[in-house]
N, C-alpha and C positions, 0 to 999 in steps of 0.2 A: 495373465500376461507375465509375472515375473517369475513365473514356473517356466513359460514356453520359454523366457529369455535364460534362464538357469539352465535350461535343457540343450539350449541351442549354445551357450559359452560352454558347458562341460561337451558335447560332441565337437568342438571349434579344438578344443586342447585333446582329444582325442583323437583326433587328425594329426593336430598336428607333432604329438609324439609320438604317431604311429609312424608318420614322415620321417623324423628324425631316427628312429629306429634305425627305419631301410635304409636312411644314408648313409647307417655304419657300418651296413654289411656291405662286403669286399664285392668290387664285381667279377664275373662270372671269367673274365678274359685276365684275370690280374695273374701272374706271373709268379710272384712270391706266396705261395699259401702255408707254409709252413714254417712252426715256431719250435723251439728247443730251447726248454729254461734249465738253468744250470745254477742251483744253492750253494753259498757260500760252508762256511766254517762254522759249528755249534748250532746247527738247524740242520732240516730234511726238507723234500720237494714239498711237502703238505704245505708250504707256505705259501707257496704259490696260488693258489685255490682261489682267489679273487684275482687275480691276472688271470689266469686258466680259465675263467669262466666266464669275464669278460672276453679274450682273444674271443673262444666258440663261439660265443654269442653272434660274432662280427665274421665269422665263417672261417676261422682261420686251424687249421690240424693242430694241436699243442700237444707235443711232446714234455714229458719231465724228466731228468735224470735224478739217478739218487746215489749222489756218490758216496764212496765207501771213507772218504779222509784218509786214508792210510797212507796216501804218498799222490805227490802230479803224476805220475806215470798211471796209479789206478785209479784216479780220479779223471784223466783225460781219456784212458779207453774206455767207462762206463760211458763217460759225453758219446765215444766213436760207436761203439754198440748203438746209442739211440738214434745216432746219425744214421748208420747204415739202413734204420728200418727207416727214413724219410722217402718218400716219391717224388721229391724234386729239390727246388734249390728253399735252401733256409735260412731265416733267421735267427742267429747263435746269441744267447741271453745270460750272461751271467751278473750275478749279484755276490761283491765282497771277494773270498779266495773262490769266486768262482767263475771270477777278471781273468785270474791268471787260468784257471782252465780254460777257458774259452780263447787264450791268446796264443795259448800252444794247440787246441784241438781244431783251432778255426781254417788253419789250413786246409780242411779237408773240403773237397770240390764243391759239394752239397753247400755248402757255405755260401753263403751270400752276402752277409753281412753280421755286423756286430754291434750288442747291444751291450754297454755297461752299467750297471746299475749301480751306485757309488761302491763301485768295483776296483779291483788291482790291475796296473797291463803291462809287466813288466817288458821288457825288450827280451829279441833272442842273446845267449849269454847270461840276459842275469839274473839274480836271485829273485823273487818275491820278498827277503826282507830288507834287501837296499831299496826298495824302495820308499822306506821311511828313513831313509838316511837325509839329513840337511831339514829337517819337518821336525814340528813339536811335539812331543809325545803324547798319545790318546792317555791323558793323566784319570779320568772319570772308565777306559775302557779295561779293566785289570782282569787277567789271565790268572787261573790256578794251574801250576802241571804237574801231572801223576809222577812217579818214580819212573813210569816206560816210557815219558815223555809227549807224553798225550795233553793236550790243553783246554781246558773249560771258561768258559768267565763266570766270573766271583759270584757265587751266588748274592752276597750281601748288593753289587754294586749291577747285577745285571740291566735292571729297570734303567735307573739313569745312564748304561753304556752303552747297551745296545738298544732298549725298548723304548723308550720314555713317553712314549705317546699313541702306548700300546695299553687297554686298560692292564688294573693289576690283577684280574681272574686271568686272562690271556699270560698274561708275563711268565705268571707261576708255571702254567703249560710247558711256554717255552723254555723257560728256565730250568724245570725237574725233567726236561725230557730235551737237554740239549746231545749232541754229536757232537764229539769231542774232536779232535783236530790230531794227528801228527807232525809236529812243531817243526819235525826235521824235512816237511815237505816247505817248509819257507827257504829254506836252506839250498835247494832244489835250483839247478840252471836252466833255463830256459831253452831251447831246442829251436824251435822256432817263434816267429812273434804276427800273426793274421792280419793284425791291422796292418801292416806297412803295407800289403795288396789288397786287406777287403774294407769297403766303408766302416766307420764305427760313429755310431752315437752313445751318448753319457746321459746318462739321469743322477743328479748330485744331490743329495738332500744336505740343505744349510743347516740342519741341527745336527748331523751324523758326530756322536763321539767317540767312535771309532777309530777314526783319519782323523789330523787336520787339516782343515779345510782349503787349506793352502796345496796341499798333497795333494787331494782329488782331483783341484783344475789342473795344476801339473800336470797330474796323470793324462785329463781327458783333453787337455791342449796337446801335448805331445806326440798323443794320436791322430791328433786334427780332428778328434770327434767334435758333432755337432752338439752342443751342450744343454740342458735342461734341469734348470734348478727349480727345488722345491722343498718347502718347510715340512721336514720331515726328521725322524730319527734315521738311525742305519737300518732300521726294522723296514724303511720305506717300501719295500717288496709286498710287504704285507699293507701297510698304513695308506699309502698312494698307488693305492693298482689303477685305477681311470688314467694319472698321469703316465705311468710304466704300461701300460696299455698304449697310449697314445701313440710313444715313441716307438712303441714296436711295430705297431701300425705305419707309423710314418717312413720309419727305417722299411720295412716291408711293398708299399709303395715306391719310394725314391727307386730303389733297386730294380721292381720290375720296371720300371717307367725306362729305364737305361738299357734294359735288357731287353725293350722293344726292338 
């Protein structure tokens, strides 16, 4: 008896995450099926890879870009190359300086919407580094930069500014295998700015030392993005894909739903 009942509770929970499953895959008539993630500053798309794998799972196309840092101008057309190869309308996803890509690339028709991930959005006009102007300095986030002006963060202070709740085998990875940054792309005006015509949602993670915290709602209120906070570092791309999943999911729905 307490085998057939063991038997019959473990097929009871095998239903029913079989169920759940399928609830997560997208259905067949939905409008939005394509994603486009965009990495910020001192990382590559490889971080992605637990987002990435979660969207497929749920049926959704995911694209990555891999920008080159060298400047917004070639950091925004790698985004428009990956655009151009989508099949329909998408979901624009950036994390960190790749806010402000996505706020200058997002204009493009394919665009549907945007996703930031405690990300930059600066307006058209202006720089990406006023926007820590009137904000507390990220004092834990410290930059090295080369003599060409290329920027890394501090090996010593990486973990607690960018990772901290990344183990520390992982850290090392990213930390000996960062992407350096051209400081003078902060420097860079803005062209145009996506959100003031396309929906934006914000993912903010409350430990981010990166920003202060103060900055990031700025940011994602200004936008009138719809906002979702989460204990996380600035690494949260990597740390929180189920929640950065979610919202792109959601972002992804809302859009077709409007576009019926």
């Amino acid at each position: 008896m307490k085998s057939l009942t063991s038997i019959t509770a473990i097929a009871a929970a095998f239903v029913a995450t079989a169920s759940a499953h399928a609830a997560d895959v997208i259905p067949e008539n939905q409008i939005v099926r394509n994603v486009v993630l965009v990495h910020g500053a001192f990382a590559d798309g490889a971080g992605w890879k637990s987002v990435y794998e979660n969207l497929t799972k749920r049926g959704y196309r995911v694209s990555i870009v891999q920008n080159p840092l060298t400047s917004l101008e070639d950091d925004v057309a790698a985004t428009k190359r990956v655009l151009d190869g989508q099949d329909g309308p998408t979901i624009l996803v950036g994390h960190s300086w790749g806010g402000t890509v996505i706020t200058e690339a997002g204009i493009d028709p394919k665009v549907a919407g945007l996703v930031y991930v405690s990300a930059l959005s600066p307006d058209a006009g202006e720089t990406t580094a006023q926007q820590y102007e009137g904000f507390a300095p990220a004092t834990e986030f410290v930059l090295d930069i080369t003599k060409d002006g290329y920027g890394y963060v501090n090996r010593d202070k990486f973990k607690a500014g960018f990772a901290h709740d990344v183990s520390d085998q992982d850290v090392a990875f990213m930390r000996d295998s960062q992407v350096p940054i051209n400081m003078s792309a902060f420097a860079t005006k803005l062209k145009n700015a996506a959100w003031h015509s396309k929906p934006s949602w914000a993912v903010i993670a409350t430990e981010d030392k990166a920003f202060d915290q103060a900055m990031l709602i700025h940011m994602a209120e200004r936008i009138n993005a719809k906002i979702t906070k989460v204990s996380a570092s600035h690494a949260l791309f990597m740390t929180q894909p189920e929640v950065v999943s979610d919202t792109i999911d959601q972002a992804a729905k809302t859009v077709s739903t409007k576009q019926k």
